[in-house]
py3Dmol code that shows the C-alpha trace and the ligand (Angstrom):
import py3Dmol

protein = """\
ATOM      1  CA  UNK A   1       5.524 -19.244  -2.466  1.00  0.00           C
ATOM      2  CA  UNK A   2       4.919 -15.767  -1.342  1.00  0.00           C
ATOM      3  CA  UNK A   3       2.490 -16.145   2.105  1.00  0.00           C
ATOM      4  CA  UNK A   4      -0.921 -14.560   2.018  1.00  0.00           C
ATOM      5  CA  UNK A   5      -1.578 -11.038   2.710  1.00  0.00           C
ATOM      6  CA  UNK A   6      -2.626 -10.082   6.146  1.00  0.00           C
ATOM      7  CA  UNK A   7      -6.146  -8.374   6.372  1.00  0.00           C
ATOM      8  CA  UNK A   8      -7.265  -7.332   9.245  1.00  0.00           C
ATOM      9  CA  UNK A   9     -10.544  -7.993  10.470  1.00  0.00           C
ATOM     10  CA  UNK A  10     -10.425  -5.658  13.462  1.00  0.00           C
ATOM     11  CA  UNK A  11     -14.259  -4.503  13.851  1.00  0.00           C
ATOM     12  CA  UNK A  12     -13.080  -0.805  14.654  1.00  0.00           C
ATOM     13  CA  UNK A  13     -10.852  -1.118  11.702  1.00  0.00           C
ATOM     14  CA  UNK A  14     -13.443  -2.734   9.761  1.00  0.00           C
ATOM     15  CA  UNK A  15     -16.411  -0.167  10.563  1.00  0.00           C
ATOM     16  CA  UNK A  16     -14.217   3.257   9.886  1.00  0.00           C
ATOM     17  CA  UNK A  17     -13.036   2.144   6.387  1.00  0.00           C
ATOM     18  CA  UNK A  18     -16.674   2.183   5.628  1.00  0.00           C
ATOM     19  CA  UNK A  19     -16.772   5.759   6.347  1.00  0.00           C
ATOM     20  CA  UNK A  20     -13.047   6.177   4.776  1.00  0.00           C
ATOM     21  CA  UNK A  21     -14.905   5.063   1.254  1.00  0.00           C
ATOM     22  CA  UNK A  22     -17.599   7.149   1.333  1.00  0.00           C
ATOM     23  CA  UNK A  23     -17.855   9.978  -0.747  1.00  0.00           C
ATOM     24  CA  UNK A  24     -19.411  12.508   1.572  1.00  0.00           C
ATOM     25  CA  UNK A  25     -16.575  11.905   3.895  1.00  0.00           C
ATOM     26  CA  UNK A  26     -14.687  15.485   3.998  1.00  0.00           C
ATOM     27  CA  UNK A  27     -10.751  15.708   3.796  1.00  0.00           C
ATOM     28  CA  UNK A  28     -10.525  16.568   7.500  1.00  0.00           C
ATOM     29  CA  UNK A  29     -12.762  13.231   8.780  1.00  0.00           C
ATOM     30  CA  UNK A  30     -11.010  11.414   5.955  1.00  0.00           C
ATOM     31  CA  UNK A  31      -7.253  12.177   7.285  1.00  0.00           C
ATOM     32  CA  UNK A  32      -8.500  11.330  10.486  1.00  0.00           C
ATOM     33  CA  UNK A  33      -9.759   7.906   9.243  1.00  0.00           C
ATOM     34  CA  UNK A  34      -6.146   6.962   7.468  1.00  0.00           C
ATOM     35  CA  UNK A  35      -4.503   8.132  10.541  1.00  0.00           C
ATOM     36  CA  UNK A  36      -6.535   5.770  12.979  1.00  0.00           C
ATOM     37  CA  UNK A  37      -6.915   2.803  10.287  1.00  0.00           C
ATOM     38  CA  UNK A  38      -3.021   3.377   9.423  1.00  0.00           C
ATOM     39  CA  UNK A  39      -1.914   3.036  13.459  1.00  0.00           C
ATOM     40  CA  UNK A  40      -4.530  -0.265  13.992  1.00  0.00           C
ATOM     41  CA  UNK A  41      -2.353  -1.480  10.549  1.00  0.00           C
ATOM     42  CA  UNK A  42       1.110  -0.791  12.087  1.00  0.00           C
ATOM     43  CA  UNK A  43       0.460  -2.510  15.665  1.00  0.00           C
ATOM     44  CA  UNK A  44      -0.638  -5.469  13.662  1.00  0.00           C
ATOM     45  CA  UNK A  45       2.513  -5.471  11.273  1.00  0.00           C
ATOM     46  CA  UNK A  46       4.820  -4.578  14.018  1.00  0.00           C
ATOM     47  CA  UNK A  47       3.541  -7.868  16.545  1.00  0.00           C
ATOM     48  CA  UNK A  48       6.210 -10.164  15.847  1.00  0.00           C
ATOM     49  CA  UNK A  49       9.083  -7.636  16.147  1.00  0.00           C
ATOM     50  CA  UNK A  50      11.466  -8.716  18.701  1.00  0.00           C
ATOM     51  CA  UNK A  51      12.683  -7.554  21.397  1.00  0.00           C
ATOM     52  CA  UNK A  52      16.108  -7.563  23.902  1.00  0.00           C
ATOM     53  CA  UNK A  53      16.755  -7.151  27.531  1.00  0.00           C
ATOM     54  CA  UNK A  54      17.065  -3.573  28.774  1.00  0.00           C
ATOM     55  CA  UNK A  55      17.479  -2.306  32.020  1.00  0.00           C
ATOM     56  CA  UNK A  56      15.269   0.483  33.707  1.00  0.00           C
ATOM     57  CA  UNK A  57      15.801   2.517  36.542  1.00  0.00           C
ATOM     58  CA  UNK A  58      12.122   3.485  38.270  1.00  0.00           C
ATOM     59  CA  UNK A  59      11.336   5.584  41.120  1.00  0.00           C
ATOM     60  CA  UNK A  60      12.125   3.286  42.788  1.00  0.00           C
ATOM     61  CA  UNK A  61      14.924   0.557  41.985  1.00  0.00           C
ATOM     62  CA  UNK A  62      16.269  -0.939  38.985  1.00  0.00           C
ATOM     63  CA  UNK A  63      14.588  -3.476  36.919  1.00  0.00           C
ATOM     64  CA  UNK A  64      14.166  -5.459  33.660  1.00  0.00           C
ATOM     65  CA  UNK A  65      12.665  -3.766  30.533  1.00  0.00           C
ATOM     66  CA  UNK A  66      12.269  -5.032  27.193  1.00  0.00           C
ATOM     67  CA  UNK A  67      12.700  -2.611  23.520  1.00  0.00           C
ATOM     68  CA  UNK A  68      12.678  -3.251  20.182  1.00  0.00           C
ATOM     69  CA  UNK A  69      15.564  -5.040  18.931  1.00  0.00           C
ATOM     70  CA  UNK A  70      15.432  -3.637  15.327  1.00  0.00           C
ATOM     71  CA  UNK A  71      15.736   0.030  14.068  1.00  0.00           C
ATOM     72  CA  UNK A  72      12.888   0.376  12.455  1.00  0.00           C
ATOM     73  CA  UNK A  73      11.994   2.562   8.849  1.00  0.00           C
ATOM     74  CA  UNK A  74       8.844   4.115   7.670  1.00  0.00           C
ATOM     75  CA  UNK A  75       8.659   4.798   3.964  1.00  0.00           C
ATOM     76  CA  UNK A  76       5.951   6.409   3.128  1.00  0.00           C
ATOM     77  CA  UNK A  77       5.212   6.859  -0.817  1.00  0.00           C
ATOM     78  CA  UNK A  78       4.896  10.706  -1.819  1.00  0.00           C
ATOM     79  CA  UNK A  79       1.984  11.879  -1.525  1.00  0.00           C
ATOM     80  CA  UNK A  80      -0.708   9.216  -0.259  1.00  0.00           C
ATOM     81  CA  UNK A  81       1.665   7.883   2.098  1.00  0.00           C
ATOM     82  CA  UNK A  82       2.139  10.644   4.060  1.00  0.00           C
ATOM     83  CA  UNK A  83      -0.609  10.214   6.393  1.00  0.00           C
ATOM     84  CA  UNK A  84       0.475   6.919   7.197  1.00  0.00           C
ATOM     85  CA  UNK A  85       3.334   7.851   7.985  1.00  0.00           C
ATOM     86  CA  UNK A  86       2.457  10.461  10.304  1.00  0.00           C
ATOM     87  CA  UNK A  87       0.058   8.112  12.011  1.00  0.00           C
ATOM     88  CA  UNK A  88       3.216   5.499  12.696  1.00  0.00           C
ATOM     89  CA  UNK A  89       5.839   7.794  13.800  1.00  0.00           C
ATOM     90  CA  UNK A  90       3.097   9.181  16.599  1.00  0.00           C
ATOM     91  CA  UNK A  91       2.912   5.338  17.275  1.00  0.00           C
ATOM     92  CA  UNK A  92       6.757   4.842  17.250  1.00  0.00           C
ATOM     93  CA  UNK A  93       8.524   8.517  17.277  1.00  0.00           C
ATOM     94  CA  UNK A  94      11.973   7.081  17.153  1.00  0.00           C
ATOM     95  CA  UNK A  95      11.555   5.622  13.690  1.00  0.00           C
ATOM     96  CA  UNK A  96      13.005   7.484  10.745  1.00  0.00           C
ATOM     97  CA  UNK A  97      11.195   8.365   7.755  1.00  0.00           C
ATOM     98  CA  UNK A  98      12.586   7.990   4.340  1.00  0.00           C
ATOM     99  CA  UNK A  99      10.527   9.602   1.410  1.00  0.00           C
ATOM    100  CA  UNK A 100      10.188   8.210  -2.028  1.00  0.00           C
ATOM    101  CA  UNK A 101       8.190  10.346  -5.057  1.00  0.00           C
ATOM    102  CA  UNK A 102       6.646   7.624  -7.577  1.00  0.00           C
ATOM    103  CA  UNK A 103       3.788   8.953  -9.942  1.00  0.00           C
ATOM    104  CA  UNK A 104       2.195   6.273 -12.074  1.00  0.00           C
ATOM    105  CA  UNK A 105       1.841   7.519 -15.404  1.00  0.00           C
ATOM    106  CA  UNK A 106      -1.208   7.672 -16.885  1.00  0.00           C
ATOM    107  CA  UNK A 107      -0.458   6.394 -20.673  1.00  0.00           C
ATOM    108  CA  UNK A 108       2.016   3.451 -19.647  1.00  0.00           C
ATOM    109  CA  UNK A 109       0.488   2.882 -16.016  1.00  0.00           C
ATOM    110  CA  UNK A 110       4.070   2.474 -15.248  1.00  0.00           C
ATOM    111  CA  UNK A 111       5.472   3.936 -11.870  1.00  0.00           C
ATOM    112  CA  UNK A 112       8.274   7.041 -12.350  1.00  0.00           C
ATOM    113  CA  UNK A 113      10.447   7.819  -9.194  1.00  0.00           C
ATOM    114  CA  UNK A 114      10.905  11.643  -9.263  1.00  0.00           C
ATOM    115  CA  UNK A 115      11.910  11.553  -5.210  1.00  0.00           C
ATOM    116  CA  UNK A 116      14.316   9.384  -3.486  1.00  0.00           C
ATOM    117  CA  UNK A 117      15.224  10.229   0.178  1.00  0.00           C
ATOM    118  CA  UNK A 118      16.557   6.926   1.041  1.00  0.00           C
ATOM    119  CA  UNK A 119      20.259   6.775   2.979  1.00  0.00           C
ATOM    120  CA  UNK A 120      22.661   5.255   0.526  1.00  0.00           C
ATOM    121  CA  UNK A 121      23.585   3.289   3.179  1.00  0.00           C
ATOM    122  CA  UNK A 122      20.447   2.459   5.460  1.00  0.00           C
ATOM    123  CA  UNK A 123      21.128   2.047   8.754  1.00  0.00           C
ATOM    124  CA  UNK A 124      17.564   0.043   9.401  1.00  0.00           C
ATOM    125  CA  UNK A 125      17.173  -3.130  10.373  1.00  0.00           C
ATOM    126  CA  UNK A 126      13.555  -3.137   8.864  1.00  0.00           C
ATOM    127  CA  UNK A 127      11.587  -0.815   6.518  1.00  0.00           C
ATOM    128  CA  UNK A 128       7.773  -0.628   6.139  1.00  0.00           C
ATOM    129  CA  UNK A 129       7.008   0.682   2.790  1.00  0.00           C
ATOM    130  CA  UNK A 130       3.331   2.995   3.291  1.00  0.00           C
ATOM    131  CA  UNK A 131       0.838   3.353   0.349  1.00  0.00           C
ATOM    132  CA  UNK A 132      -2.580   3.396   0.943  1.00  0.00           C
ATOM    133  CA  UNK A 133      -3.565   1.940  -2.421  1.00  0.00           C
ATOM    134  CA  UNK A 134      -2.291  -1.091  -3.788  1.00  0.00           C
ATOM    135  CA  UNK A 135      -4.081  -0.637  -7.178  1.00  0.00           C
ATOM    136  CA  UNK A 136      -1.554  -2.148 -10.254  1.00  0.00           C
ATOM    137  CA  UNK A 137       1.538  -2.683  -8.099  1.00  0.00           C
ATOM    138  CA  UNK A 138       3.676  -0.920  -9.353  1.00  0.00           C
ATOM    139  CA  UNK A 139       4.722   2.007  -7.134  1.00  0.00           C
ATOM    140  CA  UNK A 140       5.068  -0.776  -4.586  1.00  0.00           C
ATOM    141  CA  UNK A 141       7.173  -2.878  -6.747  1.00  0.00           C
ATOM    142  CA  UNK A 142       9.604  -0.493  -7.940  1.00  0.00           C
ATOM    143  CA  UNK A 143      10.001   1.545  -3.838  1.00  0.00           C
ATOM    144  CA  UNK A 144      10.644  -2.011  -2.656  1.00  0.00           C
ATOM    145  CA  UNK A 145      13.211  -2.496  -5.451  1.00  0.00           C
ATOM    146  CA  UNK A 146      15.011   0.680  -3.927  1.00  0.00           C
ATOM    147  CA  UNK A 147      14.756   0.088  -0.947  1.00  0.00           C
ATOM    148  CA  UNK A 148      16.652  -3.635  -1.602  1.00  0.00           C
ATOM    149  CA  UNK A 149      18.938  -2.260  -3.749  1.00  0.00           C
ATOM    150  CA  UNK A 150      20.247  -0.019  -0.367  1.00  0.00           C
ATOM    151  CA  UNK A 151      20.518  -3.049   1.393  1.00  0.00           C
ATOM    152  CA  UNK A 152      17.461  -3.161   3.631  1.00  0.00           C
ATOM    153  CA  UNK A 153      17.710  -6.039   5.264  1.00  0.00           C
ATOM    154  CA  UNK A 154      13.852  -6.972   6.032  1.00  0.00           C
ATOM    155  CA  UNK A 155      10.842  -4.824   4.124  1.00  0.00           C
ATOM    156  CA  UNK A 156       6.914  -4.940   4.706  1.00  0.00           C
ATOM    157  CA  UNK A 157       4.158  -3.733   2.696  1.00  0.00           C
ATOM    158  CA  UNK A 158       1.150  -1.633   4.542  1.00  0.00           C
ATOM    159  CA  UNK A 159      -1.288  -0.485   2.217  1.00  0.00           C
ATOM    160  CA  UNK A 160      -5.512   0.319   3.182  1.00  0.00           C
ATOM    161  CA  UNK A 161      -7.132  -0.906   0.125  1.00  0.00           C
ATOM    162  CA  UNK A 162      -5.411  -3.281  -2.314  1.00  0.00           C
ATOM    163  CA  UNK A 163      -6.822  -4.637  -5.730  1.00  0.00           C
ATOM    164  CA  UNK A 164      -6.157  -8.815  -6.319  1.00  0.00           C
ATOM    165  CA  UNK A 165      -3.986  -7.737  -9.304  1.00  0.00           C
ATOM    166  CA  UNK A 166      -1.469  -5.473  -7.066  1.00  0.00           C
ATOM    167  CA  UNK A 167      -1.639  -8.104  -4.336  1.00  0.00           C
ATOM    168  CA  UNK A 168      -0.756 -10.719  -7.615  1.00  0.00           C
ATOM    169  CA  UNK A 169       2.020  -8.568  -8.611  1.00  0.00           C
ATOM    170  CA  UNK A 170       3.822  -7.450  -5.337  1.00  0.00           C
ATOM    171  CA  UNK A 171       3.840 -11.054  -4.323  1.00  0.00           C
ATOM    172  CA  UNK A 172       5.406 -12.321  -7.498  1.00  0.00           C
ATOM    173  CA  UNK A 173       7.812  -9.424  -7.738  1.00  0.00           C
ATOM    174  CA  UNK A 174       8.780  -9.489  -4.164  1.00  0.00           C
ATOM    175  CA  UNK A 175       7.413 -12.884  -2.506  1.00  0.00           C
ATOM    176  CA  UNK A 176       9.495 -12.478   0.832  1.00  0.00           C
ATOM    177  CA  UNK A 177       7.279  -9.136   0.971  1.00  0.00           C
ATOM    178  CA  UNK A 178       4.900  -9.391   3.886  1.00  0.00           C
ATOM    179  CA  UNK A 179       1.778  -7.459   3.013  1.00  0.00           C
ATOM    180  CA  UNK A 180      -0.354  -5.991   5.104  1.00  0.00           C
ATOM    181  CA  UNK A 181      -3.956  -4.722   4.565  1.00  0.00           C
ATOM    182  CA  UNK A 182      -7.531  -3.462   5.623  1.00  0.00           C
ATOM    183  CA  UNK A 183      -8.926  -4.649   2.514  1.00  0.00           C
ATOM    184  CA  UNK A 184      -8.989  -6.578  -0.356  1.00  0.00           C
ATOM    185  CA  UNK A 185     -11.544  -5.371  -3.479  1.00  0.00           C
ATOM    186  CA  UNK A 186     -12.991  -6.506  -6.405  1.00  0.00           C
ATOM    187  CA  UNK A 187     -11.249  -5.567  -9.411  1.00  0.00           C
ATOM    188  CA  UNK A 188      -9.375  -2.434 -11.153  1.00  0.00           C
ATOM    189  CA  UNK A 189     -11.378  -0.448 -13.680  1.00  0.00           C
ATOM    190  CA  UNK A 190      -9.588   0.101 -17.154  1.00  0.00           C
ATOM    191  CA  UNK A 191      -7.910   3.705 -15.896  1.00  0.00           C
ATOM    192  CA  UNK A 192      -6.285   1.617 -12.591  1.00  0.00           C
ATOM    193  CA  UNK A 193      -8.449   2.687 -10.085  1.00  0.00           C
ATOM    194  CA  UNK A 194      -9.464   0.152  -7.303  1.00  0.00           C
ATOM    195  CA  UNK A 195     -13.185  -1.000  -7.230  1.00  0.00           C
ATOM    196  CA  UNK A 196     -14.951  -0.749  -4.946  1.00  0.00           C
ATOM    197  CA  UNK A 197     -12.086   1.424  -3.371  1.00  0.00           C
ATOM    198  CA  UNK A 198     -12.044   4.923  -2.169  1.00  0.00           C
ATOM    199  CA  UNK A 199     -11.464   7.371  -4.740  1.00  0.00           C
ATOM    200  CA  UNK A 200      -7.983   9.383  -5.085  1.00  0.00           C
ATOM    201  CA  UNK A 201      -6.822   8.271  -1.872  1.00  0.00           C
ATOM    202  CA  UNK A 202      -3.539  11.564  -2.307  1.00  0.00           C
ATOM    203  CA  UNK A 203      -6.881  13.820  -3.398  1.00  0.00           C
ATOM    204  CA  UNK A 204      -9.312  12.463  -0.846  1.00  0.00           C
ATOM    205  CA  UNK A 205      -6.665  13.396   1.957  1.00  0.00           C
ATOM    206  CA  UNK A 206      -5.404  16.852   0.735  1.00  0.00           C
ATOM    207  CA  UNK A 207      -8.467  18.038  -0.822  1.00  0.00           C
ATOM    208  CA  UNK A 208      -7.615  18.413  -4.408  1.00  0.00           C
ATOM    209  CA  UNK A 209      -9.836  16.242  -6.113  1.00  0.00           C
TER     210      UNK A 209
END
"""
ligand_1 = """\
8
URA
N -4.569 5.217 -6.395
C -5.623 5.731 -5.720
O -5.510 6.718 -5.012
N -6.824 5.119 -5.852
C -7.010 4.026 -6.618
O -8.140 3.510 -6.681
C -5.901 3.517 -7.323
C -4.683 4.125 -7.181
"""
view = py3Dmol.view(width=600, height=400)
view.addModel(protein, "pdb")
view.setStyle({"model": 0}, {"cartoon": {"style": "trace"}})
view.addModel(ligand_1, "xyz")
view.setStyle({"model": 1}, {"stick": {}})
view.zoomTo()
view.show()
């Protein structure tokens, strides 16, 4: 059985998706928002990474360090992702970035891939697939899919705001999937948007709603 999603219940976190879901919340506050909710997100999904010896040479003499004993992948899906992303490589510039372009379309509510920037041969040890909105599933479903198929040896889910039905599907789909959230709403609405949610979370962020 898949284990449940992690929401967080950090106040901060808690008290500036409020003003993420607002609709008089302009593009520039509201990039600002994902970018500070998406970093609180990755800290929290990153806490049980391990970590190795190292040694560091200070000012003055040579000690014991500890790093990050994976090589770690963000995956942000095109375009909503992005400010995740951006957000987690400030928080951890050495990770690499691997794009992938999924639209749902609107008839089927299926997701299409028109982007794929993953390595054929990924050199990460673990992969955190970014998508603010976890509405039907299925972008999530089908970058995770990829991202297996390419070998990726461990994969987590961040999203903001996820509906029970994408949490429903990602988990049977992909149940060694950790998922990791800010929220968890009501219900979709019959065109697959997320209720209470937050609006076009790509047009919210890049002002083209
Ligand atoms: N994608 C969004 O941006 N918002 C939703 O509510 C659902 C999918």
């Amino acid at each position: 059985m898949a284990p449940s999603p992690q929401v967080s219940t950090h106040p901060l976190l808690v008290h500036k998706l409020a003003k993420l879901r607002s609709c008089t919340t302009l593009p520039s506050e509201f990039r600002q928002l994902v970018y500070e909710i998406s970093q609180v997100l990755f800290y929290e999904a990153t806490r049980d990474v391990p970590l190795r010896p190292t040694r560091v040479v200070t000012p003055l003499v040579e000690c014991e360090g500890r790093e990050l004993a994976e090589k770690i992948g963000l995956v942000p899906v095109l375009r909503a992702g992005l400010g995740m992303a951006n957000a987690m490589l400030d928080a951890l510039p050495e990770a690499s970035v691997w794009h992938i372009g999924l639209y749902r379309d609107h008839a089927t509510l299926q997701p299409v891939t028109y982007y794929n920037k993953l390595p054929p041969k990924p050199d990460m040890s673990m992969a955190f697939v970014l998508d603010p909105m976890l509405a039907t599933g299925g972008s999530a479903v089908e970058a995770i899919r990829l991202l297996k198929l390419a070998g990726t040896p461990q994969i987590k889910f961040i999203g903001l705001i996820a509906a029970p039905e994408g949490v429903a599907a990602l988990q049977a789909a992909h149940p060694n999937v950790p998922i990791h959230l800010a929220a968890i709403d009501s219900h979709l609405n019959e065109i697959g948007y997320i209720i209470p949610g937050l609006g076009d979370a790509g047009d919210r962020q890049f002002g083209t709603a």
